[in-house]
N, C-alpha and C positions, 0 to 999 in steps of 0.2 A: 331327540335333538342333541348333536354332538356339544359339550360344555363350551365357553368361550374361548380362542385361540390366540395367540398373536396374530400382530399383522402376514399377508399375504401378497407378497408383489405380483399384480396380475399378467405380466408376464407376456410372451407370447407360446407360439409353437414346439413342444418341448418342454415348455415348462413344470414342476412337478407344484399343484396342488394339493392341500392338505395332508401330502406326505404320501400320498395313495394316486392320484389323479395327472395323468401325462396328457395337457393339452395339444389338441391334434390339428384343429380346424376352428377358425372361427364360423360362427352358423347365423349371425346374427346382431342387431342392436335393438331394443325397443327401450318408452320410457322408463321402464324399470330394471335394467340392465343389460347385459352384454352374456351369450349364448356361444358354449362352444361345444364342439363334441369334442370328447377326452375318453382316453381308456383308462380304467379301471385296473390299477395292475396288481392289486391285490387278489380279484376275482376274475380277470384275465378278461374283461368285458367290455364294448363299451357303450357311455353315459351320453348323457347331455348331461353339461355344468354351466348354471346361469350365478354369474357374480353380479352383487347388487350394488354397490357401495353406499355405503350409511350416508353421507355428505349427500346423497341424492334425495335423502325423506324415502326411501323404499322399504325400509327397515320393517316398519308396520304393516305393510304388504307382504313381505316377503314372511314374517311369523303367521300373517293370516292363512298365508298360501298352503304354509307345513301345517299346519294345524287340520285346515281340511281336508289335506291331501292323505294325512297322518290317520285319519276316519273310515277311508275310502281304499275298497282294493276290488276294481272291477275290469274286466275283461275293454271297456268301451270310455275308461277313464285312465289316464298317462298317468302309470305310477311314480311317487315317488321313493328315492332309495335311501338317502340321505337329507337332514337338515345341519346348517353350522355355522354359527354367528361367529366371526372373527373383528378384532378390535376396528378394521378399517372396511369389510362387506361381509356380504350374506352372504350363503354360500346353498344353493338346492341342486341338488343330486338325481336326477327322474331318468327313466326309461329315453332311450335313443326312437323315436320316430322317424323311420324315412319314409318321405311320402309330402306330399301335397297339401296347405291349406283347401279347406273346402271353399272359403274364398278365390282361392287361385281357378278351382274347378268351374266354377257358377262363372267366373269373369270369362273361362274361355268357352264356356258350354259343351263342355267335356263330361255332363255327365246325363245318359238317359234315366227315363222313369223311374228303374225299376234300380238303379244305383241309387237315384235320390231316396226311394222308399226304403232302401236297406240302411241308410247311413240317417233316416228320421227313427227306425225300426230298433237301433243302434244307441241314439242318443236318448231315444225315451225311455227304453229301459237304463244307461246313465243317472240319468236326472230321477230315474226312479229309487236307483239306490242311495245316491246322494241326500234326497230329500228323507228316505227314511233314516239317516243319521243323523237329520238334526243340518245338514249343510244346503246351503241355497247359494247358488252361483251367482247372480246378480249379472254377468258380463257373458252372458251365454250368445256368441257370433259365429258368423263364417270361419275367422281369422281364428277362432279358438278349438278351432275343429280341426282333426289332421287325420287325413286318408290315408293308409302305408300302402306302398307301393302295390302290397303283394296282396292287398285285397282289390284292387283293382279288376273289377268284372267279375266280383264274388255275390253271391248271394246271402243273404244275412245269416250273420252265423248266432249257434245258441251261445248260453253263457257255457264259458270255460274255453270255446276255440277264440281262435284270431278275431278279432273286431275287424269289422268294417270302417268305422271310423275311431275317431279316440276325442273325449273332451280333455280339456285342459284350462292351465290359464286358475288357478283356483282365488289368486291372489285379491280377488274382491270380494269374493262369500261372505255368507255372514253365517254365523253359527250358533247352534241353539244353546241360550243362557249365556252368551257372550254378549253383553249391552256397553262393552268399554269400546271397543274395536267399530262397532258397527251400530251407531246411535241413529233414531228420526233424523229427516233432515238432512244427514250425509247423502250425495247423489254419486253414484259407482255407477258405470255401464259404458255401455257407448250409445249416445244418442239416434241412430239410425234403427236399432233392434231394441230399444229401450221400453216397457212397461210403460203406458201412462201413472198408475203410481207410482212407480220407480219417477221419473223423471220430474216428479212432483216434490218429489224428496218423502214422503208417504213411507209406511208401513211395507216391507217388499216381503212375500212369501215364495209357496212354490208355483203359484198362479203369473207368477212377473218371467220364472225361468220359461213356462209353459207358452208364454205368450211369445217371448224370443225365440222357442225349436219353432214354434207354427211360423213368424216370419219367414226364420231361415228358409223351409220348407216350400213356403210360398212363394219366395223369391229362385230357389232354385227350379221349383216347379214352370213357371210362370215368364221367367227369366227379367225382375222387375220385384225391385225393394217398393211396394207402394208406399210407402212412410220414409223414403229417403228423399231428400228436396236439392235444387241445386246449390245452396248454403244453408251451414248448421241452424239460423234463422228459421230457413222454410223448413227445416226436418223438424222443427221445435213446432211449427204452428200444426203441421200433422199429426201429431203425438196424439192421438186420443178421439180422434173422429173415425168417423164409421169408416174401412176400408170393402174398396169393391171386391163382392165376392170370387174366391175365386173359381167358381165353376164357369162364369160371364169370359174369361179369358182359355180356362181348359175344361170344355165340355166334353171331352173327351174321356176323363179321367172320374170312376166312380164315382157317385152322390155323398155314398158314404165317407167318403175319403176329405173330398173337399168344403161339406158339410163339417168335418173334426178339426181342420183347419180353420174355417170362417170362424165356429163356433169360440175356438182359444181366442181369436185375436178380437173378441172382444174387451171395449171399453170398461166395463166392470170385471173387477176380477171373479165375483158369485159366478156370472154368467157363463167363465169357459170352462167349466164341465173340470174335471181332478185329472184327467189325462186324454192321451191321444190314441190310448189302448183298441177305441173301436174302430180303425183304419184296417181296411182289408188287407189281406196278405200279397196282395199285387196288384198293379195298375192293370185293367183292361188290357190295355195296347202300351207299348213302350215308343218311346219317343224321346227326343229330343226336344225341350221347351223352345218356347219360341227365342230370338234376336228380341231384344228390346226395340219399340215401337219409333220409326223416325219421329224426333220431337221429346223425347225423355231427354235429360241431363247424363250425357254418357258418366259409366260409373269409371273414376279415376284406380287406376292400378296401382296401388302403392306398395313401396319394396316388402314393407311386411307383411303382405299377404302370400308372398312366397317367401318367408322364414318361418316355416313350420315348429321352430323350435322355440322360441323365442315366447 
């Protein structure tokens, strides 16, 4: 992490951050800052640059973020290039993603079987390396998932080519032997993909990340968050009850497959098994999931599910 700097006018279009960074495009807003893509004119490349500004309370986010990010170098997680505290924002530096939230995907039902199982195939090995560093995501969604263009209608790649998808988002992890940052009690996530111990405020490990991919999974599969309600209320009284399996909605789709999924999104964290590793290497038949069912609570679009950078 780059030492502390002066202030930084943020500028718009043109403007030169950190002395190295020529903002190009604004790419976004979320509650922890402001996303632009900028080039690199030192290495002739270009970034995403998310400024935080400290006045916002992001500041302890945005060290969590580099710190995990700073652990982790994998083909299926958004690098980062830089970290940089300056007297008035934060300042992260990551790899440019073009491409699509996997929320944006699921919402338009743009993606068949055999894409859903390369981009879960994608994420669990992710989460796998993550977790052997000592890093647990805690905020593992749609929204934190980002498809790049150019895998679009790929088949899962090994480690070292192009990802299928990319996690990101690190900024709520909790990290091993870090008990200042991330004490009992704190609740981080988003409540719709949320662990029942997580949303207890509980002990969260890698059993809470695991439970979030088999959501996602199920909902992309399925086309149907079963644990999201029509207010944050009802998604609260779901949190932790038996959800219906999901072979009852796609009997179509291997035993084994949706057996690995039921099995995570169990209630107890013992009970979902250490990983999702025993999913076969392809759906029977590919397909498109279904439309959600007349009589669900349609799922609202919101802008940042298409700010993939953000």
């Amino acid at each position: 992490m780059r030492a502390p700097i002066g202030p930084q006018a943020p500028g718009g279009p043109g403007s030169l951050v950190l002395g190295r960074y020529s903002l190009c495009e604004r790419l976004g807003a979320g509650g922890f800052g402001v996303v632009w893509r900028a080039r690199d004119e030192l290495l002739g490349r270009e970034v995403a640059l998310k400024r935080i500004s400290l006045p916002d309370g992001g500041s302890e986010r945005a060290s969590r973020e580099a710190l995990a990010a700073a652990r982790l170098a994998h083909p299926a997680i958004v690098a980062l290039y830089e970290a940089c505290a300056a007297s008035d924002a934060f300042y992260l530096i990551s790899e440019l993603v073009r491409g699509e939230t996997l929320a944006r995907l699921i919402a338009t039902h743009d993606l068949d079987d055999a894409r859903v199982l390369g981009i879960g195939i994608a994420l669990v090995d992710a989460l796998a390396h993550a977790h052997a560093r000592g890093v647990i995501h805690r905020d593992v969604k749609p929204q934190n998932v980002l498809v790049p263009y150019e895998s679009h209608g790929a088949t899962p790649a090994p480690r070292g080519s192009p990802a299928v998808a990319k996690l990101t988002d690190f900024g709520g992890a909790r990290l091993a032997g870090d008990d200042v940052l991330t004490r009992t009690g704190d609740v981080l996530g988003t409540l719709a993909y949320m662990a029942p111990e997580q949303s207890d405020g509980g002990e969260v490990g890698e059993a809470a990340d695991l439970y979030s991919l088999a959501l996602i999974l199920y909902e992309a599969f399925s086309g149907v968050n079963p644990v999201r309600g029509p207010t944050p209320a009802a998604t609260a009284r779901r949190i932790g009850r038996p959800l219906q399996p999901l072979e009852r909605s796609r009997g179509d789709l291997p035993p084994s497959l949706t057996c690995a999924l039921d099995r995570a999104l169990a209630p107890c964290p013992d009970d979902r098994g250490r990983s999702l590793s025993c999913a076969p290497p392809s759906p029977t038949r590919s397909r498109r999931p279904p439309k959600p069912r007349v009589g669900l609570p349609p799922r609202r679009h919101r802008r940042e599910d298409s700010a993939p950078w953000v």
